[in-house]
ZAZAPA-536973 format. One record per residue: residue in three letters; x, y, z of N, C-alpha, C, O, CB in turn. Coordinates in pm, whole numbers, plus 32768, in hexadecimal, padded with zeros to 4 digits. Glycine has a CB too. Example, Ala and Ser with C-alpha at 12.3 -4.5 7.8 and 13.67 -1.06 7.14 Angstrom:
ALA85277DC7830C84CE7E3E830C85287EB6830C85907EB4834E846B7E418389
SER85057F1F82C485577F9682CA850A80038313853D8072832485807FC4823C
This chain:
UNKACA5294D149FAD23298F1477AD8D29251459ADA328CB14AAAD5629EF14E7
UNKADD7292F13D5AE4328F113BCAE8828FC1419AE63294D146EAE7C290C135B
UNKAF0A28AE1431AF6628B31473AFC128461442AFD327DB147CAF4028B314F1
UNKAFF8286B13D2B07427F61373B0CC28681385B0C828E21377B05827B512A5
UNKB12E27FD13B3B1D8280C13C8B20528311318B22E28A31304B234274D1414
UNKB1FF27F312CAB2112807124BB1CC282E11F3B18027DC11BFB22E27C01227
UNKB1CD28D411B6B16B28EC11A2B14328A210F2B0DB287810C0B169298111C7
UNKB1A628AD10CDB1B7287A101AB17527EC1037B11527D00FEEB28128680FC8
UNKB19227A7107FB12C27031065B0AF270D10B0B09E27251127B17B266210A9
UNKB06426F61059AFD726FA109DAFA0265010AAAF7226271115AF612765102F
UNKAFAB25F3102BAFA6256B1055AFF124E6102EB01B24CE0FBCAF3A25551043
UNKAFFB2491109FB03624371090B00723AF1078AFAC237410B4B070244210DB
UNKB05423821013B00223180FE4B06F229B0FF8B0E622990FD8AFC723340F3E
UNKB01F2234103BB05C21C11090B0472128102DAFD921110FFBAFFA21B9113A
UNKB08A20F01021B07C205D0FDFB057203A104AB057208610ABB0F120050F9C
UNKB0261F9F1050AFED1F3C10D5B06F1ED91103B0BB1EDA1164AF541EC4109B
UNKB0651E9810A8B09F1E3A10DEB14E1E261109B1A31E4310B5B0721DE6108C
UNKB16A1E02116CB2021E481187B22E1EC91198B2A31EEC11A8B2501E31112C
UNKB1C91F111194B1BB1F9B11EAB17C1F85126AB1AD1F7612D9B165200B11A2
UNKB0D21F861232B0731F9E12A8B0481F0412E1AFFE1F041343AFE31FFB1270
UNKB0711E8912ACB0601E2812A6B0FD1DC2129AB1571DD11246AFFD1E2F1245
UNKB0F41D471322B17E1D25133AB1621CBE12C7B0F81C8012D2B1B61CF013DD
UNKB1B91C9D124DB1831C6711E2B16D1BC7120FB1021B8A1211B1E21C831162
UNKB1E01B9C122EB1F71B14125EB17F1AE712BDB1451A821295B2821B0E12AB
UNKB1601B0E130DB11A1AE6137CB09B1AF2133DB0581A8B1346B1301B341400
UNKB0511B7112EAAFE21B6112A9AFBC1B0D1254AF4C1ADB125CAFD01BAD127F
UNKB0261AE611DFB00B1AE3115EB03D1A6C116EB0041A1F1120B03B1B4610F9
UNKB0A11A2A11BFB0ED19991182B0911906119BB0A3189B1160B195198011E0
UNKB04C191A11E4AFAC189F11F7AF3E18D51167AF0218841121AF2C18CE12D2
UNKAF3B192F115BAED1194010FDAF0619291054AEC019140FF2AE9619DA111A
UNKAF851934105DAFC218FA0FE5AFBE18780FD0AF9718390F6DB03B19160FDC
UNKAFF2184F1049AFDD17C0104FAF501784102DAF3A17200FE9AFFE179910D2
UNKAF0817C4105CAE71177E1026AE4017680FE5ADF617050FE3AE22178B102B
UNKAE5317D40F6EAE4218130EFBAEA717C10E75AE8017AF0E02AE6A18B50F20
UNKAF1217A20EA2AF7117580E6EAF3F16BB0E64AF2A16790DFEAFEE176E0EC1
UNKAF30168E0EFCAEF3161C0EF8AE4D16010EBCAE3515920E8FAF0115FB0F7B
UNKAE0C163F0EBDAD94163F0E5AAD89161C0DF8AD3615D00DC6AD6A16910E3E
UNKAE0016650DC1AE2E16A80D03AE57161A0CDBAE3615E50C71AEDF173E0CE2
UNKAE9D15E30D35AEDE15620D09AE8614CF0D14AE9B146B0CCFAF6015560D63
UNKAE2A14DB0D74ADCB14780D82AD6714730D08AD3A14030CEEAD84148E0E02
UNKAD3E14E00CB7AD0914ED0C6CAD2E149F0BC9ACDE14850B70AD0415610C84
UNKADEE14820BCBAE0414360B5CADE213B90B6FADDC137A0BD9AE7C143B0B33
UNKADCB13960B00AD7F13350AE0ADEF12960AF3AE5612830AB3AD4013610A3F
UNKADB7123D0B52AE0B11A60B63AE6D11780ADCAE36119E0A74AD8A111E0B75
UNKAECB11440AC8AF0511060A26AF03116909E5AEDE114A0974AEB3109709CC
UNKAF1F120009F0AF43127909B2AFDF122B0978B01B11D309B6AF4913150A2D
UNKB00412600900B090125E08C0B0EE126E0931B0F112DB096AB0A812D30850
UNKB123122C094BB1B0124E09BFB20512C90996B247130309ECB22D11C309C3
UNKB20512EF0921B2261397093DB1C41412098BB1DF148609A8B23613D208AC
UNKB13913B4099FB11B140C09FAB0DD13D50A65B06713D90A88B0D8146909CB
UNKB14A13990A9AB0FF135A0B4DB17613D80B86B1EF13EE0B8CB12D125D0B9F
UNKB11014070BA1B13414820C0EB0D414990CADB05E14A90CCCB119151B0BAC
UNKB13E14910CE5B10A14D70D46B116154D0D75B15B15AB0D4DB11414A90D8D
UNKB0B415410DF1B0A816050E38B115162E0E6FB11216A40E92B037162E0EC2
UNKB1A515D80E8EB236161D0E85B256161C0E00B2D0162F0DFFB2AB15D50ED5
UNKB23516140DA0B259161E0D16B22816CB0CE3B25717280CA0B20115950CBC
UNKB1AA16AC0D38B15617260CE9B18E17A70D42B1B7180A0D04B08E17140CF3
UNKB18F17A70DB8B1BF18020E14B24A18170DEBB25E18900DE8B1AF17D50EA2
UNKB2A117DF0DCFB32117EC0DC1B31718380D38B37618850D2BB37317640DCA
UNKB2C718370CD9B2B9188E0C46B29818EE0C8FB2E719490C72B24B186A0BC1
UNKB24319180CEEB23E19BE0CF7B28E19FE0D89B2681A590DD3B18719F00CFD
UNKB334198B0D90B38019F80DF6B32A19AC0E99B34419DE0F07B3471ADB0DC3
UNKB2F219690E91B2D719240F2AB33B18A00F2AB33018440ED9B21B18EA0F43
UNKB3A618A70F9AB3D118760FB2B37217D21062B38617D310DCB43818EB0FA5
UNKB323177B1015B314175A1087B31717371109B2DB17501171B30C174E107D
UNKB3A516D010CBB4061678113BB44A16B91194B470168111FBB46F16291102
UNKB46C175A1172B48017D211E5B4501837121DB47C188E1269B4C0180511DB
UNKB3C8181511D8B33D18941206B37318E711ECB39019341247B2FA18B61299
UNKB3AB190E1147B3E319951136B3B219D610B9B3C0198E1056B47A19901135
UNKB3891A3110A7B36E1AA1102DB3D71AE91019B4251B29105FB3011B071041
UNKB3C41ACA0F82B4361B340F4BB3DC1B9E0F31B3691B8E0F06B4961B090EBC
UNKB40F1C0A0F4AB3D21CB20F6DB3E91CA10ECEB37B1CBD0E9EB43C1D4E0FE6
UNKB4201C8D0E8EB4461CC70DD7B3F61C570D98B3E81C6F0D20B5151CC10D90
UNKB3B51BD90DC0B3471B8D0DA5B2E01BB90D4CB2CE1C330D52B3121B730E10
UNKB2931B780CF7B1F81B900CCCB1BE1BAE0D58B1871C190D70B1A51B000C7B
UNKB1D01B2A0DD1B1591B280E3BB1611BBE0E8EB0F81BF60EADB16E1A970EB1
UNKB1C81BED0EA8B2061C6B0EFDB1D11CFF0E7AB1961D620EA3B2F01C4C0F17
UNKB1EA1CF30E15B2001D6B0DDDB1A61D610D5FB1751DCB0D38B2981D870DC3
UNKB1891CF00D19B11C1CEA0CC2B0811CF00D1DB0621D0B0D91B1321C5A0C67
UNKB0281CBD0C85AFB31CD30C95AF921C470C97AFEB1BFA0C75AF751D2C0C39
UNKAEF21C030CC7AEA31B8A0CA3AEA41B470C17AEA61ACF0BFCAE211BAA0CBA
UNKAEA11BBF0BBCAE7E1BC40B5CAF111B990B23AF161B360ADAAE341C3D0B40
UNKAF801BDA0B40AFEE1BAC0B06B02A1B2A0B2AB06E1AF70AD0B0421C050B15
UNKB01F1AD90BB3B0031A690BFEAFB51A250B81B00419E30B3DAFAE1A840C95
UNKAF451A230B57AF1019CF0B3AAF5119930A9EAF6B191F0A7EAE8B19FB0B4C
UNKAF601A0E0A4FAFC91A1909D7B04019C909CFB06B199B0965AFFC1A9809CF
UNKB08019B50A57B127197E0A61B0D618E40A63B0FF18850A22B1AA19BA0B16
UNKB05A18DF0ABDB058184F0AD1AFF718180A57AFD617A10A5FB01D18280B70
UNKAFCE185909F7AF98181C0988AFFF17EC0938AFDD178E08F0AF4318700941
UNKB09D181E0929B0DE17D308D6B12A1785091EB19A176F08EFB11E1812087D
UNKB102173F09B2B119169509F8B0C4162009B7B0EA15AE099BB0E4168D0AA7
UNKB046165B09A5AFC4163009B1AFAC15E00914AFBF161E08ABAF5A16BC09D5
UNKAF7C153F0916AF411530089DAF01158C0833AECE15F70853AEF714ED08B8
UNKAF03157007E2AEBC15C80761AE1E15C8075DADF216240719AEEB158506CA
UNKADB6156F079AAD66154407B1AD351556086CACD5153008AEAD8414D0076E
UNKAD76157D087AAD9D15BB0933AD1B164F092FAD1F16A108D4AE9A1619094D
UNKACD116550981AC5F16B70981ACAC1751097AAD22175E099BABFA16A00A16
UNKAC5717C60949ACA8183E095AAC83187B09ACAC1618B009C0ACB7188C0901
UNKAD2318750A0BACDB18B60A71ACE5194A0A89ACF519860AF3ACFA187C0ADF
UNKACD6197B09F9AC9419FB0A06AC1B1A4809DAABF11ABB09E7ACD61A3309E8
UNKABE119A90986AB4219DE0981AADE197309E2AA66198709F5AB0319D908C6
UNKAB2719020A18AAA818AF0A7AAA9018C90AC4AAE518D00B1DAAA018470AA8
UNKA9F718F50ADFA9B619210B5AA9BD18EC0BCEA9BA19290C39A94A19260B50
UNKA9C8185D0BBAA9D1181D0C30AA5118120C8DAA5918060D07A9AC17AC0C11
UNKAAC6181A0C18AB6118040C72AB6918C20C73ABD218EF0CA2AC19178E0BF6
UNKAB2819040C55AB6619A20C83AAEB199A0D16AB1B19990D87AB421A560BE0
UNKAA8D19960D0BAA33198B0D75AA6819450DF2AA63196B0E67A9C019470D44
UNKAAA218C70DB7AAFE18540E40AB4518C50E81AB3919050EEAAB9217C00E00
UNKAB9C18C40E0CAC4719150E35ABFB19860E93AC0719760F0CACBF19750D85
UNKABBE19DE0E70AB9E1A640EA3AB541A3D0F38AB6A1A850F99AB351AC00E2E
UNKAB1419EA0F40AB0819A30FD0AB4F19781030AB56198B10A9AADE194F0FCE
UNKAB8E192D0FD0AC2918E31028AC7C19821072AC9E198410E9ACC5187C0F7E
UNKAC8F19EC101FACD91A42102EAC991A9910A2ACDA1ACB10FEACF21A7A0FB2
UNKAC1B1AA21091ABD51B0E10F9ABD81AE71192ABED1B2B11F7AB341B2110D3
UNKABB71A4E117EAB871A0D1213AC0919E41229AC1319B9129CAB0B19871220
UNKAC7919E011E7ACF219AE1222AD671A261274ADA81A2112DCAD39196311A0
UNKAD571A911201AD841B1E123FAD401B6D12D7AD691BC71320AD621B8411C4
UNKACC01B1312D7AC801B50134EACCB1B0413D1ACDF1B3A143EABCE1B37134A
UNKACE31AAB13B9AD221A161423ADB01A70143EADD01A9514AFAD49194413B5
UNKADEC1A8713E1AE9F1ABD13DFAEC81B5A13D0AF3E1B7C13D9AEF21A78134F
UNKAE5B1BBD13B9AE851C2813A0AEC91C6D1433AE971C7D14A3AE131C6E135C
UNKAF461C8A13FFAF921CB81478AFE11D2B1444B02F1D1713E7AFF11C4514BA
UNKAFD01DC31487B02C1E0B1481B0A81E0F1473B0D31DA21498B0231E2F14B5
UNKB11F1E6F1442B1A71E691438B1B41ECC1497B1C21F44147FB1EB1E7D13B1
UNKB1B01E981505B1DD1EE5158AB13B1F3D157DB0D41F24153FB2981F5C157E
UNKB1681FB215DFB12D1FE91610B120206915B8B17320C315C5B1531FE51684
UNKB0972075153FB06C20A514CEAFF02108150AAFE7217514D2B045202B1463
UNKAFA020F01565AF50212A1580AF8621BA15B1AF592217156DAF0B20DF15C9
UNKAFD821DD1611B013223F1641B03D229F15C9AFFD230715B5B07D220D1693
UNKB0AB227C1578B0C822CA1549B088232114E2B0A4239314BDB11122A4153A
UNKB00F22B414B5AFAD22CF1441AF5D23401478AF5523B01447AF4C224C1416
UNKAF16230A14FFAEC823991547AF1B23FC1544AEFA244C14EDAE9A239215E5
UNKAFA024271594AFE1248C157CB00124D81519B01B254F1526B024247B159B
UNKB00224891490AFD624D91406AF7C251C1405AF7E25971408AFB8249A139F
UNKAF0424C31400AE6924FA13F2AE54257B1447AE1A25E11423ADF62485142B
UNKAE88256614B1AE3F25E31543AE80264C1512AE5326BD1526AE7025CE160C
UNKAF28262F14AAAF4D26B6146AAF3D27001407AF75276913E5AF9C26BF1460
UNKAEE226BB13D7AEB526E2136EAECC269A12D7AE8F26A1126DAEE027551375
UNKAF13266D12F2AF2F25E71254AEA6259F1249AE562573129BAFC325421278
UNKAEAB25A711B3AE422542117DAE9624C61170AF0F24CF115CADF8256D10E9
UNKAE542447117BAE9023EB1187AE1F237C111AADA423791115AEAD23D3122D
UNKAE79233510D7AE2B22ED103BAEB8224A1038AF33223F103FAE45239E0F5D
UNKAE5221FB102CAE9721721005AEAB213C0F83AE3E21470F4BAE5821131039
UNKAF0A20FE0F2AAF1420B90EBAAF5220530EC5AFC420510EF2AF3F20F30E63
UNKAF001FCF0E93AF251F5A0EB5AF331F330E1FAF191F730DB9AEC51F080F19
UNKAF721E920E38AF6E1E400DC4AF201DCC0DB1AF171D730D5CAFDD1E1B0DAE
UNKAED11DF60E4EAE781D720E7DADE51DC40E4EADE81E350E1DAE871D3C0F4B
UNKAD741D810E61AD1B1D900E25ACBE1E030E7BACB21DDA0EEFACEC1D0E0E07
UNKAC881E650E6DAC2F1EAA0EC4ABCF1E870F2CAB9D1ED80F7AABF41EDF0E84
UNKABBA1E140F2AAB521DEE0F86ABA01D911006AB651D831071AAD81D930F2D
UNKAC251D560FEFAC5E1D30101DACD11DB81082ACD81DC410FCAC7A1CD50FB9
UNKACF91DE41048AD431E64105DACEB1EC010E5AD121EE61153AD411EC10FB6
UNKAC561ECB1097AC051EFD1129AC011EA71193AC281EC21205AB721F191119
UNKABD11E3D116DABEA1DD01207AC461DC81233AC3A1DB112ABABDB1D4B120E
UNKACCC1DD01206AD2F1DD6127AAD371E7F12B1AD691E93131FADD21D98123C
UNKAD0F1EDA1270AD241F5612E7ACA11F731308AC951FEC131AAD721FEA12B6
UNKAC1A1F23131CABD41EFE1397ABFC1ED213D4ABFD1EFC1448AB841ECB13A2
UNKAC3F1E5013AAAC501E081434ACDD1E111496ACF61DCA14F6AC3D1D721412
UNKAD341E86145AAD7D1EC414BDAD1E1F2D14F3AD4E1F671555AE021EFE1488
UNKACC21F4D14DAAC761FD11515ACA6204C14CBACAC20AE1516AC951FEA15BB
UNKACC52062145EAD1A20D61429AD00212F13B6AD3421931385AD8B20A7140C
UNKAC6C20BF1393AC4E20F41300ABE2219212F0ABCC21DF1293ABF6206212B0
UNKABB7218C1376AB952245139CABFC22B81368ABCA2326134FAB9A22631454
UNKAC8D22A71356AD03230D1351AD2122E512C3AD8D231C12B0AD8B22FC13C9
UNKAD0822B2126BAD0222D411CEAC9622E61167AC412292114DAD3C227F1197
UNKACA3235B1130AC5C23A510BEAC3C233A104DABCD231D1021ACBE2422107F
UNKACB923051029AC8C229C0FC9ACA722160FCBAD0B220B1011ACAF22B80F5F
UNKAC8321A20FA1AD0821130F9DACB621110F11AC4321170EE8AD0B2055102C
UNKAD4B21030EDCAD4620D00E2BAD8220360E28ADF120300E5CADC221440DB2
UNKAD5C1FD80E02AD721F790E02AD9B1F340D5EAD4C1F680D10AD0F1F530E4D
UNKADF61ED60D15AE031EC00CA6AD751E830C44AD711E7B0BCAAE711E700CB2
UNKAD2D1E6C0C84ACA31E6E0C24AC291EE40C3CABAF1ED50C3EAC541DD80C3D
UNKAC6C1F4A0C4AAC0E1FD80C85AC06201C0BEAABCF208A0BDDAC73205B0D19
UNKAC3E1FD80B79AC4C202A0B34AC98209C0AD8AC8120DD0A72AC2920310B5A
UNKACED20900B27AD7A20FA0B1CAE13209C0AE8AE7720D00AB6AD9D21490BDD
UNKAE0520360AFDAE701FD50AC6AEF51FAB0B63AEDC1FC40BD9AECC20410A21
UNKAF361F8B0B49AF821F430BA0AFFE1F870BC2B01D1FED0B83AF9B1EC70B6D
UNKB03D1F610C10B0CE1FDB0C39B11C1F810BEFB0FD1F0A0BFBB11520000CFD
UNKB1AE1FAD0B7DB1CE20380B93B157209C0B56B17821120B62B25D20550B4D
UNKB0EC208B0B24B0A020CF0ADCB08021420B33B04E21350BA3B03520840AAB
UNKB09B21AD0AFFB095222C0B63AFBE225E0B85AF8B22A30BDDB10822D50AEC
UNKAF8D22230B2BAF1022510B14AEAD223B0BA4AE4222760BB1AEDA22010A90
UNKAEEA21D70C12AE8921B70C9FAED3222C0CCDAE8622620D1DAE93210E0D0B
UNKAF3122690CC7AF6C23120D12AF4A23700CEBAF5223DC0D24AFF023400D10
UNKAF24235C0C92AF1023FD0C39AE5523CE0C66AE28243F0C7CAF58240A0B39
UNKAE09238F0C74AD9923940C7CAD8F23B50D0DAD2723F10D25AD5C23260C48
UNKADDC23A20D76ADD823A90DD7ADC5244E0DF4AD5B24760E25AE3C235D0E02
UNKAE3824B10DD1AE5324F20D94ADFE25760D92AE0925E60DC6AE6224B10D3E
UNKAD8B25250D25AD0C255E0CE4ACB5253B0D40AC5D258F0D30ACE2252B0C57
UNKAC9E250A0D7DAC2F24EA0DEAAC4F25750E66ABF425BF0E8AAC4D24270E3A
UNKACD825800E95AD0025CA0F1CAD12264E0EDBAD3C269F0F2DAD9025900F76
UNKACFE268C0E49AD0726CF0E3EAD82272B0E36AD7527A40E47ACC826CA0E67
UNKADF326F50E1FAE8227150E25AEBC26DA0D89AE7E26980D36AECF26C30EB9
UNKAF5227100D86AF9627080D0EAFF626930D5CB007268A0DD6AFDF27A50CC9
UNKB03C26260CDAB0AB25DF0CFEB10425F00D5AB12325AE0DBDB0E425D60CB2
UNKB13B26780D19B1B526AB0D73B17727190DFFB19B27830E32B22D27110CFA
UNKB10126B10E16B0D626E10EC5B0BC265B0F28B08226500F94B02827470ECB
UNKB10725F20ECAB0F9258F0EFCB15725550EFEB1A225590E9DB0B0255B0EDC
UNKB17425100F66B1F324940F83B1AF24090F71B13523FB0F6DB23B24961034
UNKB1FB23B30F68B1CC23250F6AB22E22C70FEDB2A722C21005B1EA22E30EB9
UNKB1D82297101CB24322111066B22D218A104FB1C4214C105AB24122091102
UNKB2A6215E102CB29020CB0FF3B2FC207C1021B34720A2107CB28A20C00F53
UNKB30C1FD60FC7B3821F910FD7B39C1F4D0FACB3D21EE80FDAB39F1F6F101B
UNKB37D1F6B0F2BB38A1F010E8FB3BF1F690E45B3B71FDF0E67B2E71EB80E35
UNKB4141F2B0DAAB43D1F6B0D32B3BE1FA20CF4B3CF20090CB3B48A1F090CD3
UNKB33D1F700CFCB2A71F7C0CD3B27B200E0D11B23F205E0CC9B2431EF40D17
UNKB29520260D82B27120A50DE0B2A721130DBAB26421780DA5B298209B0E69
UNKB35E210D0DA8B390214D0D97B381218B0CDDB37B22000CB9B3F421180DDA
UNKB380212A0C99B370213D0BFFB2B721940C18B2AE22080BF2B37C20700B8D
UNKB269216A0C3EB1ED21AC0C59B1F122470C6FB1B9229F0C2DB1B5216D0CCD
UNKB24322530CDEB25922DE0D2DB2AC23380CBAB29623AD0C9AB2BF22C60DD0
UNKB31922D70C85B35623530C23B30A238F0BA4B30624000B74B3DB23220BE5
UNKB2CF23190B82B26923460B04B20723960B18B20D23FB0AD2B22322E10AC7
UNKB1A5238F0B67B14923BC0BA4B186249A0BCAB14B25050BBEB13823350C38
UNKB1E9247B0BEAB22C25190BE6B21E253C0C6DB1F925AE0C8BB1DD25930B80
UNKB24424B60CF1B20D24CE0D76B2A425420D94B30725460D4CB1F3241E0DEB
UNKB29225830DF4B30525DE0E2BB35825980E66B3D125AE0E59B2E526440E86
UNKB32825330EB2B3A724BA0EFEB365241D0F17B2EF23FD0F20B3DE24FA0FC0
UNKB3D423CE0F1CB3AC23690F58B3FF23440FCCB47023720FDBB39E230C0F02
UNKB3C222E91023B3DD22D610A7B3D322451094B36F22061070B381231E1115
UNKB488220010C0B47F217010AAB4582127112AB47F2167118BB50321391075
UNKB40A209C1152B415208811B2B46E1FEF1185B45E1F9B112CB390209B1201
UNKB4AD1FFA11CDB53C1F5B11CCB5831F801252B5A61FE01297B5E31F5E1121
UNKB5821EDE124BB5F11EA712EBB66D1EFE12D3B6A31F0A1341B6361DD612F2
UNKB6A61F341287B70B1F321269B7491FA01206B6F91FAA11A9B70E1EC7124B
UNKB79B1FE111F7B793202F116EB7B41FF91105B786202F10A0B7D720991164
UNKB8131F7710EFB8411F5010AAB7BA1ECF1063B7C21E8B0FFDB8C71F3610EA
UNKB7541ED410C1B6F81EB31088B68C1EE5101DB65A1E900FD4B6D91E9C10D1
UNKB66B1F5A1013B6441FF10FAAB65D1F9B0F2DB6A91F4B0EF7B6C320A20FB5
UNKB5EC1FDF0F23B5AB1F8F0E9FB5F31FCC0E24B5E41F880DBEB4F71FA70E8D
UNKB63920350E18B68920850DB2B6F220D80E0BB6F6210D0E7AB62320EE0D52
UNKB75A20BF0D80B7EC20F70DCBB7C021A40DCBB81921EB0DFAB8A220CE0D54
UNKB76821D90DACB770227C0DAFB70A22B50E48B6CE23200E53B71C22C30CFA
UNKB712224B0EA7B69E22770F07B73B22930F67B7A122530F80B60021E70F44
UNKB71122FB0F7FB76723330FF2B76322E91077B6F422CD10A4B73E23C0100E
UNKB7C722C910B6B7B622CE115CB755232311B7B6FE22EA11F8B83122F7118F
UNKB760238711BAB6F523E511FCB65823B811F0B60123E71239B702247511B6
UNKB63E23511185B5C92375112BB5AE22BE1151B55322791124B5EC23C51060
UNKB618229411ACB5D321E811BDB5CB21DA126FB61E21FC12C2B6612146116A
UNKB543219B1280B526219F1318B51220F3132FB4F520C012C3B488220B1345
UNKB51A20A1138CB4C42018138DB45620121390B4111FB9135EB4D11FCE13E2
UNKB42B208613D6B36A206513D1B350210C13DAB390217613DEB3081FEC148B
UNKB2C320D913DAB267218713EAB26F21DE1454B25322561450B1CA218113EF
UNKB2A7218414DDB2B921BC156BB341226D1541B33522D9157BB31B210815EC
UNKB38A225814F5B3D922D014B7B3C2231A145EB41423721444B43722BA1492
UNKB33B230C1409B2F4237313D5B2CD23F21400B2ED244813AEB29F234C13BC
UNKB2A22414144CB290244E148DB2C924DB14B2B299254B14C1B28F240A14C0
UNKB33524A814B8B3D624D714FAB4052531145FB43325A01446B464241D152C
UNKB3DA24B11408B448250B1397B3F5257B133EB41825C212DFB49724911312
UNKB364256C1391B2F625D8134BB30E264D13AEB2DF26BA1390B23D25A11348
UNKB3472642140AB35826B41463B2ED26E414C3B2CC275714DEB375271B1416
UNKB2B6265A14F8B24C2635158DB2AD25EA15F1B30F259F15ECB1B025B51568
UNKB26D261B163AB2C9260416EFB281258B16DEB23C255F1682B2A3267B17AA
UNKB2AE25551773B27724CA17A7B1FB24E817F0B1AA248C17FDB2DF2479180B
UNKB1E925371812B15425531848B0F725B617DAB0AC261517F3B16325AB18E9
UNKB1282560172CB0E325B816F0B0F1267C16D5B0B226C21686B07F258F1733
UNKB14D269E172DB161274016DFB1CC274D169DB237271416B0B16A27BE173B
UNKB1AC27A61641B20A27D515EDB28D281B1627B2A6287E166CB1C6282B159B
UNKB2DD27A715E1B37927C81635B3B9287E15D6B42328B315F8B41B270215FE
């Protein structure tokens, strides 16, 4: 037997990273690695317009190193791999490998990324709770990332969490990249529901542009802050810091019943 507090949303569809995932603590070593790789790979007596390094390259996609900081409005925070790799092909010699058809540096990278996310993947607070309390009410629950699908599942194994979603769409699943509404609307089509039976929660301009196109019924910001909200039209009511207040604004008690 159902038992949703709300009956009009049936599912919710979650971005990863900086939602269900503390971005910094996961992602800022594995950038680094990935960065430093990218850069070991140019070649010695390269043209001095392109002696770059992996604070060169990180700093093109919004990684701030020298303060272990991501910019949330970043390529690394809110783009895709794929768009990462694009910004850093025009650093890169002309004669510089592509690294979007070499098997070997997508094979590296995608290594570097898996076994490094396994070392650092760390929750944004306490995600498990509130996620079950969805599920036990009946919400379908579906992920859309900008990170890659296979990566995206390993981190909600290895919080233990990936039992409580229907789908994870990831930016090479097929469906295209956020804002591209098409990983929501597939989501969508999988749970068997219309747009406007779905909310989205996110915390990028990418999430939010996703959710409106897509024809979601609401979005739910997560930011420190309100004045942090990724667009001036997200209401107060509608911004929490983490997932621990989800819950609450779906209209589930703290022990899970419907308030």
């Amino acid at each position: 037997m159902r038992k949703k507090s709300d009956s009009m949303t049936k599912l919710v569809i979650f971005d990863k990273d900086g939602v269900i995932l503390d971005l910094e603590a996961t992602w800022l070593p594995v950038a680094r690695a990935v960065a430093a790789y990218t850069a070991r790979l140019i070649p010695q007596g390269s043209d001095a317009r392109f002696a770059i390094t992996a604070a060169d390259l990180l700093h093109a996609v919004g990684v701030d190193d020298s303060r272990g900081y991501i910019d949330p409005k970043g390529l690394f925070a809110a783009g895709s791999f794929a768009q990462m790799r694009a910004k850093w092909k025009t650093m890169l010699p002309a004669n510089f490998i592509e690294l979007d058809c070499d098997p070997v540096y997508r094979d590296t990278v995608q290594t570097i990324v898996l076994q490094q996310a396994r070392q650092t993947t760390k929750a944004k607070g306490d995600v498990a709770t509130p996620l079950r309390a969805l599920h036990q009410n009946g919400y379908l629950l579906a992920v859309v990332t900008n990170d890659d699908e296979e990566s995206a599942r390993q981190n909600l194994r290895d919080l233990g969490i990936i039992d409580l979603f229907l789908s994870v769409v990831g930016a090479n699943s097929g469906h295209g990249s956020k804002p591209d509404p098409d990983g929501l609307r597939h989501c969508c089509h999988l749970a068997g529901v219309g747009p406007e039976e779905s909310i989205m929660v996110g915390d990028t301009i990418a999430d939010y542009g996703a959710a409106r196109a897509a024809g979601c019924k609401g979005f739910i910001c997560i930011a420190d802050a309100y004045e942090f909200r990724p667009h001036e039209d997200i209401q107060p009511e509608h911004v929490i810091s983490s997932l621990v207040g989800l819950p609450a604004l779906l209209g589930i008690g703290p022990n899970g019943a419907i308030i």
